[in-house]
SEMAR-685143 format. One record per residue (C-alpha): x, y, z; chain; residue number from 1. Coordinates in pm, 1 decimal, always signed. Example, Ala and Ser with C-alpha at 12.3 -4.5 7.8 and 13.67 -1.06 7.14 Angstrom:
BEGIN
<u:+1230.0 v:-450.0 w:+780.0 chaine:A num:1>
<u:+1367.0 v:-106.0 w:+714.0 chaine:A num:2>
***
This chain:
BEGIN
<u:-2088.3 v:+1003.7 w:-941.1 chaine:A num:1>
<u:-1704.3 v:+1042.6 w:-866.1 chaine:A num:2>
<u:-1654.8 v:+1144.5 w:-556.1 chaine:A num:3>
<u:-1417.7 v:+1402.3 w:-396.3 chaine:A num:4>
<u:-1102.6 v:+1236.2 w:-364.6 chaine:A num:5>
<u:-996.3 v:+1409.1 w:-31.2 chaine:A num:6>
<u:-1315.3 v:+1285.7 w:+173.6 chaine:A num:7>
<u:-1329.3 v:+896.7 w:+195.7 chaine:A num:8>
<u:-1684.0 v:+756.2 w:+160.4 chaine:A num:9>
<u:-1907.3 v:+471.0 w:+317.0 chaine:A num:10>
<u:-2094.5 v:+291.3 w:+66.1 chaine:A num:11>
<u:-2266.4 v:+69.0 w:+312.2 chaine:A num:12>
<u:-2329.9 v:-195.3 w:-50.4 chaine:A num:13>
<u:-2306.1 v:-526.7 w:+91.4 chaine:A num:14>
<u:-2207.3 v:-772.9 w:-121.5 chaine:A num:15>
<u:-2428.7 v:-1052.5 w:-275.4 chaine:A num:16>
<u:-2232.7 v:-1382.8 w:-124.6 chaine:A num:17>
<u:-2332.7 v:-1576.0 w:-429.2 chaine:A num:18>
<u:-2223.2 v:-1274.9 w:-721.4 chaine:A num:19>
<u:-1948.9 v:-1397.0 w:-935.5 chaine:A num:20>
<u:-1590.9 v:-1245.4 w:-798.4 chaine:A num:21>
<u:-1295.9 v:-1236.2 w:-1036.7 chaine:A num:22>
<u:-1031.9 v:-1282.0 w:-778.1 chaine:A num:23>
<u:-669.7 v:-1193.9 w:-1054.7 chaine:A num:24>
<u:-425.4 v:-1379.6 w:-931.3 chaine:A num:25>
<u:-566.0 v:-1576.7 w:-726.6 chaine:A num:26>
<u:-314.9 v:-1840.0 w:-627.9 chaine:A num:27>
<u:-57.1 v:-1529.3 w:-557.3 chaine:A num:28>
<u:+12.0 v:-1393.2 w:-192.0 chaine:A num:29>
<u:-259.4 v:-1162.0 w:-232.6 chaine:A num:30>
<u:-475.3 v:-1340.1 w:-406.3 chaine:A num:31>
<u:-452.3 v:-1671.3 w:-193.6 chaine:A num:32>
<u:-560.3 v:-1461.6 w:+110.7 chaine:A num:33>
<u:-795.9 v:-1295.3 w:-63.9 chaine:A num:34>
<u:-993.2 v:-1616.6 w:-154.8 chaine:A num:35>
<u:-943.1 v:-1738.3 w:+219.8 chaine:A num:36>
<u:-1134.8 v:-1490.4 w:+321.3 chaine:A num:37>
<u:-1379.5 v:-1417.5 w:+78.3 chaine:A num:38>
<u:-1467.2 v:-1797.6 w:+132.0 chaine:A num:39>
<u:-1493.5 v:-1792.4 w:+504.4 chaine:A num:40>
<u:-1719.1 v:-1443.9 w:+459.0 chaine:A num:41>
<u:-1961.2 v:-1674.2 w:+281.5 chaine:A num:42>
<u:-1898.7 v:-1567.0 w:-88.3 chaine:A num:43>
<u:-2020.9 v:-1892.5 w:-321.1 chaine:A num:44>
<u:-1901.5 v:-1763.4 w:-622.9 chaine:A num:45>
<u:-1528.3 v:-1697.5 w:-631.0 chaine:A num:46>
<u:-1365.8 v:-1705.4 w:-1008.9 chaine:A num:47>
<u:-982.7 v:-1806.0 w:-1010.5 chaine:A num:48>
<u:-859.1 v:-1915.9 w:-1332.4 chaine:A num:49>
<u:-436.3 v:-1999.7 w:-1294.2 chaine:A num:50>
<u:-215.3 v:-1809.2 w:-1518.3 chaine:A num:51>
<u:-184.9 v:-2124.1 w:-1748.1 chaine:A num:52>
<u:-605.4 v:-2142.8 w:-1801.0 chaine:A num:53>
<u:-608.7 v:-1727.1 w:-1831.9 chaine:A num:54>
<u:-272.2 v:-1533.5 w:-1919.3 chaine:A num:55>
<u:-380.3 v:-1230.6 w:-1830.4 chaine:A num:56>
<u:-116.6 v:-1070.4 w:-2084.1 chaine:A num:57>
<u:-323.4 v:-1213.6 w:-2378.3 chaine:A num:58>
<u:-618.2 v:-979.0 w:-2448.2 chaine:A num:59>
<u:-839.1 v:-1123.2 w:-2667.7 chaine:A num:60>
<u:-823.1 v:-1437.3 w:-2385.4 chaine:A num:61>
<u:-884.5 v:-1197.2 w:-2111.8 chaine:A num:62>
<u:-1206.1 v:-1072.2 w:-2319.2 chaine:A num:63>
<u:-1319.0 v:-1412.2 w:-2449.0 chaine:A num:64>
<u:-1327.0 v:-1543.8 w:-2033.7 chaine:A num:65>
<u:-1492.4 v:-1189.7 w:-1943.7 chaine:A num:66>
<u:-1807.0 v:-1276.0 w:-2175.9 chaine:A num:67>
<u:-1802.2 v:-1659.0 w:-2079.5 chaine:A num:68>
<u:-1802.2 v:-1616.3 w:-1671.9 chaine:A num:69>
<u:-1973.0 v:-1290.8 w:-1656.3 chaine:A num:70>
<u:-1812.6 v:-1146.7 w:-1284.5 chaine:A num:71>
<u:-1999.9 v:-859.0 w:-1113.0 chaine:A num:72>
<u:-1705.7 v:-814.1 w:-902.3 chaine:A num:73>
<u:-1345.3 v:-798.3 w:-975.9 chaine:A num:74>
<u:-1048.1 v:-724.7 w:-719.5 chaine:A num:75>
<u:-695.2 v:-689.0 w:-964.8 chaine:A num:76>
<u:-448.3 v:-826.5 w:-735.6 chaine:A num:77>
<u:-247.8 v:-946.3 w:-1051.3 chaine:A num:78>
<u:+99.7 v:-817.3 w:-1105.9 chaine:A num:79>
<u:+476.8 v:-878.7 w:-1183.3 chaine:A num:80>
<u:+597.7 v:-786.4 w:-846.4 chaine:A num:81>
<u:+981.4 v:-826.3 w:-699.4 chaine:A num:82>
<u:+1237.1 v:-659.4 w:-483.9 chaine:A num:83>
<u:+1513.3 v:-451.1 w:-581.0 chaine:A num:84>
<u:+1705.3 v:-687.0 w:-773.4 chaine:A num:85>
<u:+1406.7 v:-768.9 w:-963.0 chaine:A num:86>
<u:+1299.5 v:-468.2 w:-1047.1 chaine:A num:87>
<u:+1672.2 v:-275.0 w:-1133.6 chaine:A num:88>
<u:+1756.2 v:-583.3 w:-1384.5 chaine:A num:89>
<u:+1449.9 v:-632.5 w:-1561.4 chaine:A num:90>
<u:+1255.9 v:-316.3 w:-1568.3 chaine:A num:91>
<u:+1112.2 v:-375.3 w:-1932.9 chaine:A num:92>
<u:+911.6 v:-626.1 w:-1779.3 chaine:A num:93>
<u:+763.7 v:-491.8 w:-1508.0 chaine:A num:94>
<u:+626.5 v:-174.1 w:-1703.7 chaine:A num:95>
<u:+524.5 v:-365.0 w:-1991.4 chaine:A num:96>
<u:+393.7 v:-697.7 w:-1864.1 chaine:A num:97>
<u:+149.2 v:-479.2 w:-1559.2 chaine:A num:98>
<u:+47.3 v:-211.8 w:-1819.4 chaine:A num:99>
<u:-101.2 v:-525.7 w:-2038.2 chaine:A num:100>
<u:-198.0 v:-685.8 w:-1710.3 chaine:A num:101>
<u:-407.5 v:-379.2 w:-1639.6 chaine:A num:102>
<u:-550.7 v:-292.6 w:-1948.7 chaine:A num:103>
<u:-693.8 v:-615.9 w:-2017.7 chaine:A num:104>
<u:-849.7 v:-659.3 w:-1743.4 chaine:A num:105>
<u:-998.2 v:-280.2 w:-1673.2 chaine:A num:106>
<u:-1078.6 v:-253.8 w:-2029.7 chaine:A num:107>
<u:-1259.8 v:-623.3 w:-2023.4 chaine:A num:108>
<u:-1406.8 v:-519.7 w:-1694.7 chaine:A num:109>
<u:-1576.0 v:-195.1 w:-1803.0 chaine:A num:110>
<u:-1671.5 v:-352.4 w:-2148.6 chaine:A num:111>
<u:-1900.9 v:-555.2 w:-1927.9 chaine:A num:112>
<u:-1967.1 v:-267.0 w:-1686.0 chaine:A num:113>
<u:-1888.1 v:-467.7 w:-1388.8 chaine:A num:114>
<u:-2010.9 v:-281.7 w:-1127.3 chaine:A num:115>
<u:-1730.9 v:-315.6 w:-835.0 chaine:A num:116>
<u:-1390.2 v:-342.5 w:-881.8 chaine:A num:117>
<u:-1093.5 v:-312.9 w:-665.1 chaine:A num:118>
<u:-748.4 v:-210.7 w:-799.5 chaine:A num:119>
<u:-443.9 v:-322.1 w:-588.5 chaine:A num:120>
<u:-126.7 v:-125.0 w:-630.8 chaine:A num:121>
<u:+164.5 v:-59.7 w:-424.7 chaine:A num:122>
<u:+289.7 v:+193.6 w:-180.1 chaine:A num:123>
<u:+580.5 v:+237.1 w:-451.8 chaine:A num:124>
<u:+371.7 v:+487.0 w:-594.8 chaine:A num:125>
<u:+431.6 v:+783.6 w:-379.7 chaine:A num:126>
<u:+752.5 v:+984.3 w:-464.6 chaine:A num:127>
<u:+1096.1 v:+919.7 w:-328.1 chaine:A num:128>
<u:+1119.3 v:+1184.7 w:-89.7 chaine:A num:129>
<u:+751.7 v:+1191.7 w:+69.2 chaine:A num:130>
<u:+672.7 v:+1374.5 w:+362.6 chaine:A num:131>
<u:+628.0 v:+1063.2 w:+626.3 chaine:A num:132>
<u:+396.7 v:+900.6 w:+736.3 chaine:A num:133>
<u:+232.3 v:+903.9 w:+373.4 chaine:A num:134>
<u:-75.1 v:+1061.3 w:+292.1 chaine:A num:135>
<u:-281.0 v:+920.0 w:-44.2 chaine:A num:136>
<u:-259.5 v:+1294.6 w:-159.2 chaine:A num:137>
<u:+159.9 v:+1288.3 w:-233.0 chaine:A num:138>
<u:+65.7 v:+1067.5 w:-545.0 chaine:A num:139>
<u:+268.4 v:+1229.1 w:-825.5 chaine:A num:140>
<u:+421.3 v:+1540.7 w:-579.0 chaine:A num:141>
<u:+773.6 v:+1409.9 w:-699.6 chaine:A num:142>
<u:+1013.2 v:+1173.4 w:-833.8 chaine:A num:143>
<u:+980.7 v:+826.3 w:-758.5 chaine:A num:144>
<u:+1239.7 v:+575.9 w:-591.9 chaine:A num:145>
<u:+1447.7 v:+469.6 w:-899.1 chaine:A num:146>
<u:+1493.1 v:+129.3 w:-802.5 chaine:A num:147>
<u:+1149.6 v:+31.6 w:-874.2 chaine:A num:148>
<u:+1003.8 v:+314.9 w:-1084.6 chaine:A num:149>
<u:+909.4 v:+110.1 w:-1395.9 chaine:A num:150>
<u:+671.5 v:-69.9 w:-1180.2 chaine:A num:151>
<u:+525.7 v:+232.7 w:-1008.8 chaine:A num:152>
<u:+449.3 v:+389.1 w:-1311.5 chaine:A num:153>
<u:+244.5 v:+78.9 w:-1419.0 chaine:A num:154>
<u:+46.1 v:+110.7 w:-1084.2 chaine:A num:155>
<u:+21.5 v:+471.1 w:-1147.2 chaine:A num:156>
<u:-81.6 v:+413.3 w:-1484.3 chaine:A num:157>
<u:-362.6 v:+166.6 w:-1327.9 chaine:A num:158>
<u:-504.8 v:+440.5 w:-1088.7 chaine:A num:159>
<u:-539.9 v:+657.5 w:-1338.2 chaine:A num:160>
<u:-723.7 v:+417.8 w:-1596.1 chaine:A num:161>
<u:-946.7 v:+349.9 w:-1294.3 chaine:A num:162>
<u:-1012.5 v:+740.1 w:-1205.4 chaine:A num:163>
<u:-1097.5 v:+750.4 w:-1565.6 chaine:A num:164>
<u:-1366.3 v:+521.4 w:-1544.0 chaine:A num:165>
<u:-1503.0 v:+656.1 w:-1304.0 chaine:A num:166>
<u:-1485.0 v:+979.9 w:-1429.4 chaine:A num:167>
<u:-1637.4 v:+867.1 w:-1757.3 chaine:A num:168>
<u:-1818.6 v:+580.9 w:-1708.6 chaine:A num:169>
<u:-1950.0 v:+665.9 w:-1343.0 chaine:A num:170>
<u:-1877.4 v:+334.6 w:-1236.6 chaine:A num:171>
<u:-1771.6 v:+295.0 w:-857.9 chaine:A num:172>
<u:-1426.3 v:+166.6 w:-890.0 chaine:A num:173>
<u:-1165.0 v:+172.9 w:-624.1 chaine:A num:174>
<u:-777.7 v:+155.8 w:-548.1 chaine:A num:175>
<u:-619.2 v:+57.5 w:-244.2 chaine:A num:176>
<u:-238.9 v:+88.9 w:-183.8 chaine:A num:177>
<u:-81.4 v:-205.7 w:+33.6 chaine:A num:178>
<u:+232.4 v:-162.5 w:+242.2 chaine:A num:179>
<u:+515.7 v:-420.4 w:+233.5 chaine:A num:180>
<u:+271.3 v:-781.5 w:+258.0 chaine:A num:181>
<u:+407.2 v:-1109.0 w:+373.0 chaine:A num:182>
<u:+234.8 v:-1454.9 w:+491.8 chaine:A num:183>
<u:+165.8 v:-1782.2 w:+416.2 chaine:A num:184>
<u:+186.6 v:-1818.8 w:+40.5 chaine:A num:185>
<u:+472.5 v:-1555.7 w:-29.7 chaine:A num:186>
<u:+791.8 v:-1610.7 w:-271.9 chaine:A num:187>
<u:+1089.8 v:-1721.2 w:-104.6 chaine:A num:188>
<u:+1297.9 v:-1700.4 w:-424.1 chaine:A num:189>
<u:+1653.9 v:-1572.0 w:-440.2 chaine:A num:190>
<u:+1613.0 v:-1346.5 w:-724.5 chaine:A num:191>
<u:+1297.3 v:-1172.1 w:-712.9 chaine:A num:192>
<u:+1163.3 v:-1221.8 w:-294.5 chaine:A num:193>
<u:+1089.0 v:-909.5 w:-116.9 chaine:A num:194>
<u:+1267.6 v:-855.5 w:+257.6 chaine:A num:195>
<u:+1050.2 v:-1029.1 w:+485.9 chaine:A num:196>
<u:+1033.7 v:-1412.4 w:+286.6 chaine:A num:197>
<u:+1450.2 v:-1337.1 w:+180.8 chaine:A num:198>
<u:+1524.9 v:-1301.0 w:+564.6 chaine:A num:199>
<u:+1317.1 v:-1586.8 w:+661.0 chaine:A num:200>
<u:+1449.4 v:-1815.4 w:+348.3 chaine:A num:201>
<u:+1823.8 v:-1694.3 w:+445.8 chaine:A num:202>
<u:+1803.0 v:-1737.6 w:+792.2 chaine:A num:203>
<u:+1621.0 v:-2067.9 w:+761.5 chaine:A num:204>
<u:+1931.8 v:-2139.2 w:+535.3 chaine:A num:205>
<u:+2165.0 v:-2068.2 w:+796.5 chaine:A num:206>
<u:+2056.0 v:-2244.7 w:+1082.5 chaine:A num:207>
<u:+2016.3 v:-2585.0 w:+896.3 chaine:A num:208>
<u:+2371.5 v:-2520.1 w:+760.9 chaine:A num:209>
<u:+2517.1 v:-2381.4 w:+1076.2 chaine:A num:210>
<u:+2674.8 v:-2078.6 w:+898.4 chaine:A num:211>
<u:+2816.1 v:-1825.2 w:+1127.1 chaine:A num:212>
<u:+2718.0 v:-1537.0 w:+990.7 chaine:A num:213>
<u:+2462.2 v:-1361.4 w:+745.3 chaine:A num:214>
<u:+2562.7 v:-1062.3 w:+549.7 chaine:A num:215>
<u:+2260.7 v:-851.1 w:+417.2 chaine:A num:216>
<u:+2249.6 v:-573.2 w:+136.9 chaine:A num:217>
<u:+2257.2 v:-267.9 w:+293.5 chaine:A num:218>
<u:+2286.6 v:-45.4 w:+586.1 chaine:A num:219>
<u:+1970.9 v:-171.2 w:+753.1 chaine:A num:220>
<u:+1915.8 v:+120.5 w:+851.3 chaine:A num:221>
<u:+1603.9 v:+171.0 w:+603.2 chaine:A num:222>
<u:+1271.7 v:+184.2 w:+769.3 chaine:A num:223>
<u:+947.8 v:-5.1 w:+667.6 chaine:A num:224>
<u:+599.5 v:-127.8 w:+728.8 chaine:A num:225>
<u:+508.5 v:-446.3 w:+726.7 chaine:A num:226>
<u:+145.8 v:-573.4 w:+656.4 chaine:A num:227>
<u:+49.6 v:-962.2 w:+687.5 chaine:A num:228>
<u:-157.3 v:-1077.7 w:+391.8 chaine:A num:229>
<u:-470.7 v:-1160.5 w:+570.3 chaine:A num:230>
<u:-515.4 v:-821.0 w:+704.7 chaine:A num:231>
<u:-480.6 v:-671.6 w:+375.1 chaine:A num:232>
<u:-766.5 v:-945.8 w:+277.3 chaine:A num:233>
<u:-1013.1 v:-839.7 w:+503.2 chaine:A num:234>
<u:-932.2 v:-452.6 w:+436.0 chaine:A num:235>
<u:-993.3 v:-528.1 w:+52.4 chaine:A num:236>
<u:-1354.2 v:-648.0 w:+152.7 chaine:A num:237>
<u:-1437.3 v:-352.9 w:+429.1 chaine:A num:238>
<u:-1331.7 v:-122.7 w:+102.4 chaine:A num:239>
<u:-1548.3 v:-278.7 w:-135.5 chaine:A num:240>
<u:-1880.3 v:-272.6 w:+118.4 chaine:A num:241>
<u:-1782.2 v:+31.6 w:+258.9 chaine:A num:242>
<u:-1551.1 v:+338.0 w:+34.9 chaine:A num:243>
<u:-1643.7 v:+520.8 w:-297.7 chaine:A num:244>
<u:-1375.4 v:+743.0 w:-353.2 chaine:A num:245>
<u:-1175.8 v:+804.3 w:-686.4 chaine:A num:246>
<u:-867.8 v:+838.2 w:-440.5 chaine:A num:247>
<u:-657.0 v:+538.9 w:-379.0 chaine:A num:248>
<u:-667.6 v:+404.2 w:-18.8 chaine:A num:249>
<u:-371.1 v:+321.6 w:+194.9 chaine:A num:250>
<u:-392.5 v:-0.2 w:+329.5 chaine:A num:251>
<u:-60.4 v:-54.9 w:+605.3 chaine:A num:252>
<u:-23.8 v:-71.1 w:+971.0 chaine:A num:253>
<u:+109.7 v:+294.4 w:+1040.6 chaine:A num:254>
<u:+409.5 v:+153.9 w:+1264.1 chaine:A num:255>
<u:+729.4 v:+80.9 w:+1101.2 chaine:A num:256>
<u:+1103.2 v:-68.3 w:+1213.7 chaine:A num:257>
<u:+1460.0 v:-77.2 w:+1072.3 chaine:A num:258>
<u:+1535.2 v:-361.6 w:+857.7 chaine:A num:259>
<u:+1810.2 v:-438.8 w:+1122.7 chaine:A num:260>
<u:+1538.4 v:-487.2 w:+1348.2 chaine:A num:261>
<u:+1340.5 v:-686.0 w:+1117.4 chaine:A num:262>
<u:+1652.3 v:-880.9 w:+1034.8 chaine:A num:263>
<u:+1725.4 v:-1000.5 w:+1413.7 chaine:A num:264>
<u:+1344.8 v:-1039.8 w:+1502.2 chaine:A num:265>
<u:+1299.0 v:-1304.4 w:+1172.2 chaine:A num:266>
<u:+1660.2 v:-1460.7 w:+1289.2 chaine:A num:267>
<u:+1492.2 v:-1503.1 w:+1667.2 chaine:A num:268>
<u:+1182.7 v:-1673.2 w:+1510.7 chaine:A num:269>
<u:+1389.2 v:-1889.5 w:+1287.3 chaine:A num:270>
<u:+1609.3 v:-1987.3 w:+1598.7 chaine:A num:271>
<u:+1954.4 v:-1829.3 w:+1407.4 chaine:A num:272>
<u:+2208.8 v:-1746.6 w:+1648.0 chaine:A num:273>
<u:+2530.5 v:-1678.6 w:+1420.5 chaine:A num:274>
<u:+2657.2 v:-1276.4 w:+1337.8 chaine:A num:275>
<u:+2442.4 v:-1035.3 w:+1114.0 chaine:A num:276>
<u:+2640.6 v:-870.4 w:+911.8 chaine:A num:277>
<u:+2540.9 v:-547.1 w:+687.2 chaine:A num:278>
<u:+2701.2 v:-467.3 w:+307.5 chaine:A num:279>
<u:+2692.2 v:-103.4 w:+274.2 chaine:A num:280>
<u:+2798.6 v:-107.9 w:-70.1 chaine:A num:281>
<u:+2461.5 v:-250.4 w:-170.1 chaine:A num:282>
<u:+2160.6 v:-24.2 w:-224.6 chaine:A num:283>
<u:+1927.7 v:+67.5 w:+54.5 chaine:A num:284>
<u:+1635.5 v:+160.6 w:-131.4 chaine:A num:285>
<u:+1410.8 v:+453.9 w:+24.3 chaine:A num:286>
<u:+1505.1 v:+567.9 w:+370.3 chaine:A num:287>
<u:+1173.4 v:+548.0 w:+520.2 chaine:A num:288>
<u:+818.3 v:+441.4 w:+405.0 chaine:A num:289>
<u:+548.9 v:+422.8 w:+615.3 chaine:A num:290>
<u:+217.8 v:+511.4 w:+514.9 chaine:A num:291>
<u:-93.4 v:+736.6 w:+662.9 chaine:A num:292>
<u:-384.6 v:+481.5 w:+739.3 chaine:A num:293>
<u:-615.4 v:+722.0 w:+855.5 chaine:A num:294>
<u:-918.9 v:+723.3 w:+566.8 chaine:A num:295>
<u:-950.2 v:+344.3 w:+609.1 chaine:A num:296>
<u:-953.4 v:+353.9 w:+979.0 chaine:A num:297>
<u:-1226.4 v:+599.3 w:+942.7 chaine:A num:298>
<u:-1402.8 v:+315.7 w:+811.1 chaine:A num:299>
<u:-1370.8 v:+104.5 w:+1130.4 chaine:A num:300>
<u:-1079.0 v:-136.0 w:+1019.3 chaine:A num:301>
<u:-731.6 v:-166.1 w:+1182.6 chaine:A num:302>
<u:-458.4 v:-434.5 w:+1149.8 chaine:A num:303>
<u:-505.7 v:-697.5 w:+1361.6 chaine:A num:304>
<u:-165.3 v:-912.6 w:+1335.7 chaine:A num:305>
<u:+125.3 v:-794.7 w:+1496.4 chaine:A num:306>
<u:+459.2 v:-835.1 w:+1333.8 chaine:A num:307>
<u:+623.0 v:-1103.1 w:+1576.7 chaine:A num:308>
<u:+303.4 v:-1340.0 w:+1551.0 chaine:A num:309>
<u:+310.5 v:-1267.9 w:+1163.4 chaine:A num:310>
<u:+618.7 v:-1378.6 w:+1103.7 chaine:A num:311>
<u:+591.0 v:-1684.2 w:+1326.8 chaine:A num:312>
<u:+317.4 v:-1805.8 w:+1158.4 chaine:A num:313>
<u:+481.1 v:-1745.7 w:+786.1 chaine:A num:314>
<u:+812.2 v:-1947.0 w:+922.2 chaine:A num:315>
<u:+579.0 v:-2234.3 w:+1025.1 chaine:A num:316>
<u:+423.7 v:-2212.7 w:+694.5 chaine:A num:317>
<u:+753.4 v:-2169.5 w:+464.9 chaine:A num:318>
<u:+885.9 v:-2475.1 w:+683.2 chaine:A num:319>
<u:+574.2 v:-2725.7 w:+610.4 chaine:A num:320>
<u:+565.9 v:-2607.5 w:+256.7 chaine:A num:321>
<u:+820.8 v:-2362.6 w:+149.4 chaine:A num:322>
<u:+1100.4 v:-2632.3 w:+179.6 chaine:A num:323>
<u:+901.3 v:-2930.5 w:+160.4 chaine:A num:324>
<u:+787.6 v:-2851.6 w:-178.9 chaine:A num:325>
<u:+1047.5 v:-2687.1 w:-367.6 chaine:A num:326>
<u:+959.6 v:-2475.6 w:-655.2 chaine:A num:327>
<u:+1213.7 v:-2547.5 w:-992.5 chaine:A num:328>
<u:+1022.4 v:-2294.6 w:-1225.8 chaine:A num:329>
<u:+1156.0 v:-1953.5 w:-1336.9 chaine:A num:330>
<u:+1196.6 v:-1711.8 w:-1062.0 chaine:A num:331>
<u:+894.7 v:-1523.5 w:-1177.2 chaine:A num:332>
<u:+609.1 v:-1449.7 w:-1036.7 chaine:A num:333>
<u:+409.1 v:-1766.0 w:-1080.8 chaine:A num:334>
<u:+37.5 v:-1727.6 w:-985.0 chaine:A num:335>
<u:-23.5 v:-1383.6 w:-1036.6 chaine:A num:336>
<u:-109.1 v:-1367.1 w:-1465.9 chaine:A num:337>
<u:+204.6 v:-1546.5 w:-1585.8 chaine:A num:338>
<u:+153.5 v:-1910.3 w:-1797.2 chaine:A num:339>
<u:+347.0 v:-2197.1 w:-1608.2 chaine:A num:340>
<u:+267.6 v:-2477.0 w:-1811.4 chaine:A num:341>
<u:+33.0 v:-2619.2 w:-1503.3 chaine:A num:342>
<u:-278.1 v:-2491.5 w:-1376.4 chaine:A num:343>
<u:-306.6 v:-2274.5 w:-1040.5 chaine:A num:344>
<u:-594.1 v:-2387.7 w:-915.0 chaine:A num:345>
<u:-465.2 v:-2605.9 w:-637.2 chaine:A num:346>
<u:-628.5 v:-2437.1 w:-298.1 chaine:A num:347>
<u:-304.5 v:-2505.0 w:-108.0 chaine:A num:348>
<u:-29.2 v:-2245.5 w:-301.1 chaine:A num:349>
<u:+324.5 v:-2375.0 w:-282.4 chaine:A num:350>
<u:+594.5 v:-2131.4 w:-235.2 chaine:A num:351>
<u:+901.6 v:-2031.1 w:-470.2 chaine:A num:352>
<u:+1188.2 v:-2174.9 w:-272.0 chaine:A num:353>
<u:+1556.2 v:-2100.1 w:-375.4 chaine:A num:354>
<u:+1903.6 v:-1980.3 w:-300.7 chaine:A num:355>
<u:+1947.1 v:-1610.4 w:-248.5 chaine:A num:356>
<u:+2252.8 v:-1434.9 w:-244.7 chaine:A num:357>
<u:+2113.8 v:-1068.9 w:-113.7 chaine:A num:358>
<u:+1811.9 v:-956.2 w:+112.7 chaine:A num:359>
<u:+1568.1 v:-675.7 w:-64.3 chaine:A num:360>
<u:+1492.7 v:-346.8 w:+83.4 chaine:A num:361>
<u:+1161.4 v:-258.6 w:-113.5 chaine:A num:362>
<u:+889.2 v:-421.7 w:-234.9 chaine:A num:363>
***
């Protein structure tokens, strides 16, 4: 039974620990979280096949693994994802490569009438211009951002197919939209990082190399939210147990800064004490985004890491790993449906390390 979207639901379904969970993308940001958790929550059966075992692009594979593992639960946190540079270069592939993400796996999914699913999408959904903070009912009020529409769309396109199902089908699938995520695990690459990991790969950059200043794309006068990866991971599984809505769910902290302020708290944690400099001819992206959290605190969660600690803990991580172990492959976005030409299955997920040349406004 679909119901209303405007009144967010308790399920009060617990999960079996030992059901087989199709985690997509599991060695990504999300995805790595996600399986953190789910294994700590006492789940026994966690299905994460890397993007070179399962290309998620490939639909007869996706269908073929479907029938051989069998999952009862599937959270879709599987995408081509990047910042602005990203997304305004190669737009083809972000429509194209999340629409065939999506399908697959929805279509594969209700073939075998898996019985909970979560779809992840983005808070680039909502239109441009949104009243603020952002309410799940502006979806489709008005035109998007332009610097990441292509890749909206596809997460639009995604709700939809999953509103359908439900609709249809009258199975109880879900969609959550995150805020801007960062944590252990991110992508610190130059061409395709979102803000947080660029700042924290640039400033890293500049301290070791004693540069004495950074210049950053933008005003920084932009405002955004900033979500850390495990609180997103515990929200997916409070959702799951606990909402039946065919409404997507905002998932952020409700509290959101300047990128100027983001900039010099990341340059404090990293210990840089050279200029910040701003490039106004570069693109700012959408003034403000913060989003309306109120139907998922109705469900009793709330954000537990603050900003500051977050991003403390992500520089200690990049720093052990995110320079130690240098990425060489394409700038893409490695564990989250793409083939490598290795397997993902490794529990500890190495970040994309590189040279970057501009800091990212949206995600």
């Amino acid at each position: 039974m679909t119901v209303a979207s405007t009144v967010p639901t308790g399920t009060n379904r617990t999960l079996d620990r030992s059901a087989p969970v199709f985690v997509a993308g599991r060695n990504g940001l999300v995805g790595s979280a996600l399986w953190r958790h789910l294994t700590a929550e006492g789940f026994t059966s966690l299905l994460g096949p890397g993007s070179y075992e399962l290309d998620l692009r490939d639909r007869p594979a996706v269908f073929d693994w479907f029938a051989e593992n069998q999952p009862q639960v599937v959270i879709l946190a599987a995408a081509r994802v990047g910042g602005i540079k990203a997304n305004a270069t190669r737009p083809t592939e972000f429509i194209s490569d999340n629409l065939r993400i999506q399908v697959n796996v929805l279509d594969a999914a209700l073939q075998h009438r898996v019985q909970r699913l979560l779809f992840l999408g983005s808070s680039c959904i909502y239109p441009r211009a949104a009243a603020q903070p952002v309410r799940e009912d502006a979806l489709l009020t008005g035109p998007l951002e332009e610097t990441n529409d292509a890749y909206a769309i596809a997460k639009i396109a995604g709700i939809m197919q999953v509103k359908a199902v439900r609709r249809q089908h009258g199975l109880p699938w879900i969609c959550a939209m995150p805020t801007n995520l960062y944590g252990p695990g991110d992508n610190f690459h130059p061409e395709n990082s979102h803000v947080l990991p660029s700042l924290i790969r640039r400033f890293h950059q500049a301290r070791v190399e004693m540069a004495p200043k950074v210049v950053n794309w933008g005003t920084g006068t932009p405002r955004r939210e900033f979500l850390h990866v495990d609180d997103l991971a515990r929200a997916c599984l409070v959702l799951l147990e606990r909402y039946d809505s065919d409404s997507p769910v905002n998932v952020g902290t409700g509290e959101d800064l300047t990128i100027r302020e983001v900039a010099e708290m990341v340059a404090s944690v990293v210990g840089y004490e050279g200029v910040l400099e701003w490039d106004p001819t570069q693109p700012d992206g959408t003034p403000r985004k913060v989003l309306d959290i109120s139907r998922i605190a109705a469900l009793g969660w709330t954000p537990e890491i603050k900003l500051y600690d977050g991003i403390v803990s992500t520089y200690a991580w990049y720093t052990s790993w995110g320079v130690a172990n240098r990425r060489t492959t394409s700038p893409d976005d490695q564990s989250r449906g793409f083939p490598l030409g290795k397997s993902c299955r490794a529990t500890s997920t190495m970040s994309r390390f590189g040279q970057r040349q501009h800091t990212d406004n949206d995600s």
